[in-house]
C-alpha positions in Angstrom: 120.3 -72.2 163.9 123.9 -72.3 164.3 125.6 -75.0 167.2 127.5 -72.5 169.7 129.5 -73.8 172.7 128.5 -72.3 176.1 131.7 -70.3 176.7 131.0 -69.1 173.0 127.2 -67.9 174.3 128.0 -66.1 177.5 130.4 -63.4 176.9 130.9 -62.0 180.3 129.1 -60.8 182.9 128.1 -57.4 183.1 129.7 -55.6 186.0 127.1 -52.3 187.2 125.8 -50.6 190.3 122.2 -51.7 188.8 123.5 -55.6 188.1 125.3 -55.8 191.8 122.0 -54.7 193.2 119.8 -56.7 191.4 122.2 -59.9 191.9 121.0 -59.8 195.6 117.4 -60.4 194.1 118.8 -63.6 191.9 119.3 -61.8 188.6 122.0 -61.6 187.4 123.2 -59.7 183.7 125.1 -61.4 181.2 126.6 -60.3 177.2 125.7 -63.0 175.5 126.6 -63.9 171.9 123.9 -61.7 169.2 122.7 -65.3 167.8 122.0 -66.9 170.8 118.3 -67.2 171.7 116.6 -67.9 175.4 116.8 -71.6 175.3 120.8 -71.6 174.4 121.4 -68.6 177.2 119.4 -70.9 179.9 121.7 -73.9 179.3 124.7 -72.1 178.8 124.6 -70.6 182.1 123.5 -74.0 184.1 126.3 -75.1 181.9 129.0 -72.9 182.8 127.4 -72.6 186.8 127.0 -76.3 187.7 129.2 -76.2 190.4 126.9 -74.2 192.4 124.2 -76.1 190.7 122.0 -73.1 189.8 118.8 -73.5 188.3 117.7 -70.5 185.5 113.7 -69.7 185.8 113.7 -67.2 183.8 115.9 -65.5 180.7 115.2 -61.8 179.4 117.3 -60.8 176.4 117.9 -57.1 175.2 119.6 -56.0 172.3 120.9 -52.4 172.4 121.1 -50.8 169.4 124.7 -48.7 167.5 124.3 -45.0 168.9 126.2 -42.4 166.5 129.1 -40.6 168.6 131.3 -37.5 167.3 134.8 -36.8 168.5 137.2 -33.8 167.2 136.7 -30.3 167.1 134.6 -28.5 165.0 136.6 -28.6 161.6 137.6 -32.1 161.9 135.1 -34.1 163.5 135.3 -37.3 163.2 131.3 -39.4 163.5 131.0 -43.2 164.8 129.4 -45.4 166.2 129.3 -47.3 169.4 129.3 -51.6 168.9 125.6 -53.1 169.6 125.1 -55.8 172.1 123.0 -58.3 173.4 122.5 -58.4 177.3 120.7 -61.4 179.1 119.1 -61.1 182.6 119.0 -64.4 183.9 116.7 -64.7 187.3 117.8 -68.2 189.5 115.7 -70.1 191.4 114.9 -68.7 195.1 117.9 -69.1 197.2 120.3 -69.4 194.5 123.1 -67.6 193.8 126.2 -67.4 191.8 129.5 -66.9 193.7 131.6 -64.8 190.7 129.1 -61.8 191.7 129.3 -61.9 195.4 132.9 -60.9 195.6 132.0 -57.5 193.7 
C-alpha cells in the first residue's frame, strides 16, 4: 500500500446538477486518486475539511471504466479513448456540511 498525502488522495470535487443536489442530503462527490481505498478517502477528507469539522459516515467509491470515442470523418477517423476515474461519494454526518459546495 503506497503512503499518499491527503491533497494527493482527493483530486477535486466533482461539480454536477446530480452532486449539487445530492450535497443538500450530505453527500457529497469527490475524484479521488485510482490507489486510494475507503479508509485513505475518509481521512483525507476529515483532513482536508477540519475546519468545518465534518465527520465522514460513510465512503462509496466508483471507478468508471476508458469508453472508445471516434473523431474525423469517414476516411480519417481517428479512435480513442476517454481517461478512467475513480469518483468517491462521501455522506457526512447529519447536519453537516461542507461550505466549498454551498456557494455552487
Amino acid at each position: 500500500m503506497s503512503v499518499l498525502t491527503a491533497p494527493e488522495i482527493i483530486l477535486r470535487p466533482v461539480i454536477s446538477e446530480k452532486t449539487i443536489d445530492e450535497s443538500s442530503r450530505g453527500k457529497y462527490t469527490f475524484a479521488v486518486h485510482r490507489d486510494a481505498n475507503k479508509i485513505q478517502i475518509k481521512s483525507a477528507v476529515e483532513e482536508l475539511y477540519k475546519k468545518e469539522n465534518v465527520t465522514v459516515t460513510a465512503v462509496n467509491v466508483l471507478t468508471t471504466k476508458a469508453k472508445e470515442k471516434r473523431r474525423g470523418t469517414k476516411r480519417g477517423r481517428i479512435v480513442g479513448h476517454t481517461t478512467p476515474w475513480r469518483k468517491a461519494i462521501v455522506t457526512l454526518a447529519p447536519g453537516q456540511s461542507i461550505e466549498f459546495f454551498e456557494g455552487v
